[in-house]
Residue frames as a rotation matrix with the C-alpha (Angstrom) as fourth column:
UNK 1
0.844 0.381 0.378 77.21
0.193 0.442 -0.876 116.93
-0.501 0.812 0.300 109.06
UNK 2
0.688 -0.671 -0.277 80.37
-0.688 -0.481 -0.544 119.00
0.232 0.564 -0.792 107.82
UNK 3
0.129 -0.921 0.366 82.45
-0.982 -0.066 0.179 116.79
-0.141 -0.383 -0.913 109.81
UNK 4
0.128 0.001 0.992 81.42
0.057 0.998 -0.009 113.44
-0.990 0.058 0.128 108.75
UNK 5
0.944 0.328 0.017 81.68
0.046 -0.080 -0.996 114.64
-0.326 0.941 -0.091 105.15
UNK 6
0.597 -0.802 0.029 85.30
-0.717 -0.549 -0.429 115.39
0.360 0.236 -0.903 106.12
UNK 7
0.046 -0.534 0.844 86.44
-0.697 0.588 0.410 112.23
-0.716 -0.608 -0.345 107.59
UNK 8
0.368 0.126 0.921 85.14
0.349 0.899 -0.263 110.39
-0.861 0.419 0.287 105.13
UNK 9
0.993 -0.090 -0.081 86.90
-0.114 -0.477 -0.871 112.34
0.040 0.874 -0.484 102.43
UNK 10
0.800 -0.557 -0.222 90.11
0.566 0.824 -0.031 111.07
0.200 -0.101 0.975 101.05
UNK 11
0.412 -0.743 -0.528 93.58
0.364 -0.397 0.843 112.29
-0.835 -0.539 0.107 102.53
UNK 12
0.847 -0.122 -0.517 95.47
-0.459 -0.658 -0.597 114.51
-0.267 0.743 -0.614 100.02
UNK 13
-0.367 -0.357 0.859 97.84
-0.447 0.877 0.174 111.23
-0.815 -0.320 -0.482 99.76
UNK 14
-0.291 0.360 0.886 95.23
0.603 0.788 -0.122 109.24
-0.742 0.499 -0.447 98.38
UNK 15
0.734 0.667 -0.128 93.78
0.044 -0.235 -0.971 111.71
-0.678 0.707 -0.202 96.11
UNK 16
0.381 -0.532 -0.757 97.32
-0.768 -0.637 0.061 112.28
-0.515 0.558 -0.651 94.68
UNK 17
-0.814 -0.177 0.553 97.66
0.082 0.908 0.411 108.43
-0.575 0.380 -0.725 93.88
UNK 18
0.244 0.750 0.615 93.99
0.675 0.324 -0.663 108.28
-0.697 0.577 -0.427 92.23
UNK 19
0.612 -0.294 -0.734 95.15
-0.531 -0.840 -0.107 111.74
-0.586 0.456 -0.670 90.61
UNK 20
-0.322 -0.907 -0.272 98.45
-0.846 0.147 0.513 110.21
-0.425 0.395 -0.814 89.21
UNK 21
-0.594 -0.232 0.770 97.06
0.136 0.915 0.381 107.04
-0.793 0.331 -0.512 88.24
UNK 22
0.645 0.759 0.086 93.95
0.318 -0.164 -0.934 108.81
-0.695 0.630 -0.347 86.07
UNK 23
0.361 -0.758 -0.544 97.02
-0.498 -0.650 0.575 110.74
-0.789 0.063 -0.611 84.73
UNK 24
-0.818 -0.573 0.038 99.47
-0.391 0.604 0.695 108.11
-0.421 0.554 -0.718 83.67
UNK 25
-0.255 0.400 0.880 96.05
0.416 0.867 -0.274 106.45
-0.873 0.296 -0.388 82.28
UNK 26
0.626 0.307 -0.717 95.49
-0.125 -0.868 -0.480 109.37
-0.770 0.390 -0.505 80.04
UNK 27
-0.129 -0.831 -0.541 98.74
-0.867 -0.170 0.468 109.46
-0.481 0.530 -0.699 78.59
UNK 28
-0.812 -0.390 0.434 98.75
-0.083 0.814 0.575 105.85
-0.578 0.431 -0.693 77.61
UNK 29
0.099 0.711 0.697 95.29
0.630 0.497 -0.597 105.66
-0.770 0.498 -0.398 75.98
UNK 30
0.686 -0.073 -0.724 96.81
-0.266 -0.951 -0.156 108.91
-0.677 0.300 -0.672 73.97
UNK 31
-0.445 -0.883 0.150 99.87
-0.705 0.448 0.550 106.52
-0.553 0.139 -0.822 73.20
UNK 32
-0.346 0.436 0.831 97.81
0.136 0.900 -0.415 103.46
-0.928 -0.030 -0.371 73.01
UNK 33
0.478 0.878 0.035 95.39
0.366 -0.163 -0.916 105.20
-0.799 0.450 -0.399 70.68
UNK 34
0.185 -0.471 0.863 98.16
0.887 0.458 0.060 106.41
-0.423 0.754 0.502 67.99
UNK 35
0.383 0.111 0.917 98.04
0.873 -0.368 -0.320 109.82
0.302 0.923 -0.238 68.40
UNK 36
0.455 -0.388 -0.802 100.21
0.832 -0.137 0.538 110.92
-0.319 -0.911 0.260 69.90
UNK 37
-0.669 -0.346 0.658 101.37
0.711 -0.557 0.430 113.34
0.218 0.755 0.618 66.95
UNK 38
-0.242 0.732 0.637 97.85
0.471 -0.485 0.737 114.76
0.848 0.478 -0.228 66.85
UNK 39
0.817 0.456 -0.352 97.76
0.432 -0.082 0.898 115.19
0.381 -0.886 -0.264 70.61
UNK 40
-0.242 -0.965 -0.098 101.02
0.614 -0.074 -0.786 116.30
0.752 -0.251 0.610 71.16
UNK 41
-0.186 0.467 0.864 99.83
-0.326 -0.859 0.394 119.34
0.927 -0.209 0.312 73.34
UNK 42
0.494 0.867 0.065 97.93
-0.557 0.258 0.790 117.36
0.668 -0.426 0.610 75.06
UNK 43
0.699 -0.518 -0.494 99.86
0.511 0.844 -0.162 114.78
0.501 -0.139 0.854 75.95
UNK 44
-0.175 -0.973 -0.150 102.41
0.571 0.023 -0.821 117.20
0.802 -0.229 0.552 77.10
UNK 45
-0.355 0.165 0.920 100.27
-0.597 -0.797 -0.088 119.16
0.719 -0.581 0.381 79.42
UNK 46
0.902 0.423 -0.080 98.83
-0.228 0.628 0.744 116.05
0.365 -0.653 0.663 81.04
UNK 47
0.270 -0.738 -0.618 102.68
0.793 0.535 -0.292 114.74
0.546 -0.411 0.730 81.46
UNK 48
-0.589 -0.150 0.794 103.46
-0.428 -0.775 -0.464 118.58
0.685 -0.613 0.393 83.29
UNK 49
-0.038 0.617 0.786 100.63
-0.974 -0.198 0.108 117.64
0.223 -0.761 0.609 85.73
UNK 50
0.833 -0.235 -0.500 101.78
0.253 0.967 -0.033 113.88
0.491 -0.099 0.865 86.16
UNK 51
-0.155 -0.962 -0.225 105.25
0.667 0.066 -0.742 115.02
0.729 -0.265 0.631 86.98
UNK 52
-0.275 0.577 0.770 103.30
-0.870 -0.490 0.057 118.23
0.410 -0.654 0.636 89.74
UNK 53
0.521 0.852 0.048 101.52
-0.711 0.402 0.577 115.22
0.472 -0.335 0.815 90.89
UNK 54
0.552 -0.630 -0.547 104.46
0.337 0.768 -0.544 113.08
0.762 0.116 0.637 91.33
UNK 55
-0.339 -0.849 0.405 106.63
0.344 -0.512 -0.787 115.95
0.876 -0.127 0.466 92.98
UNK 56
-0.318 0.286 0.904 103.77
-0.619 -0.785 0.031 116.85
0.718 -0.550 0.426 95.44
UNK 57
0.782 0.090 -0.617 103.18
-0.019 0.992 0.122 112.80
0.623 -0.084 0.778 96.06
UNK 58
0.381 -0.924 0.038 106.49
0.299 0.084 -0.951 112.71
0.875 0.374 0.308 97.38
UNK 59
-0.496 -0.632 0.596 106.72
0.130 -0.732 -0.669 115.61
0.858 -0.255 0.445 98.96
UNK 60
0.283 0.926 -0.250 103.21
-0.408 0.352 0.842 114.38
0.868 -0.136 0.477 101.01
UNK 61
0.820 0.095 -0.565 105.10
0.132 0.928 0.348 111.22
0.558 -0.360 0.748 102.29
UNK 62
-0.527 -0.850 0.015 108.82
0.356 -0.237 -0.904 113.08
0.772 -0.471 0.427 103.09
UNK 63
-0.308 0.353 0.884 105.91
-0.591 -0.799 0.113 114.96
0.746 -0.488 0.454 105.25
UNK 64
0.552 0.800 0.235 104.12
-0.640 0.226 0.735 112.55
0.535 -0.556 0.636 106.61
UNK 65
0.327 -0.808 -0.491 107.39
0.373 0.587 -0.718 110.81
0.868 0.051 0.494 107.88
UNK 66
-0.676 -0.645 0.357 108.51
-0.034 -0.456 -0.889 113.20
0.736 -0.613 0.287 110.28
């Protein structure tokens, strides 16, 4: 049972794309939504963990290359 729960569970790849795209969607409805003043904080801890998410994205695919 453990192991069919684990196949079917997404590579750490895909989760960092669904990851990065929930991200960048964050930020813009933060933008989107005009408050970006009032959120500042916010907005800037979600971009830290967009750009972590980016950097480990990357660093995924330079892996999964070799």
């Amino acid at each position: 049972m453990l192991e069919s729960a684990m196949s079917s569970a997404p590579s750490i790849t895909d989760t960092l794309r669904i990851t990065h795209a929930m991200l960048k969607a964050v930020r813009k409805a933060v933008a989107d939504g005009g408050h970006i003043e009032d959120l500042r904080e916010i907005d800037a801890l979600v971009g830290v963990a967009q750009a972590e998410t980016e950097r480990r994205l990357e660093q995924e695919l330079k892996n999964s290359a070799r």
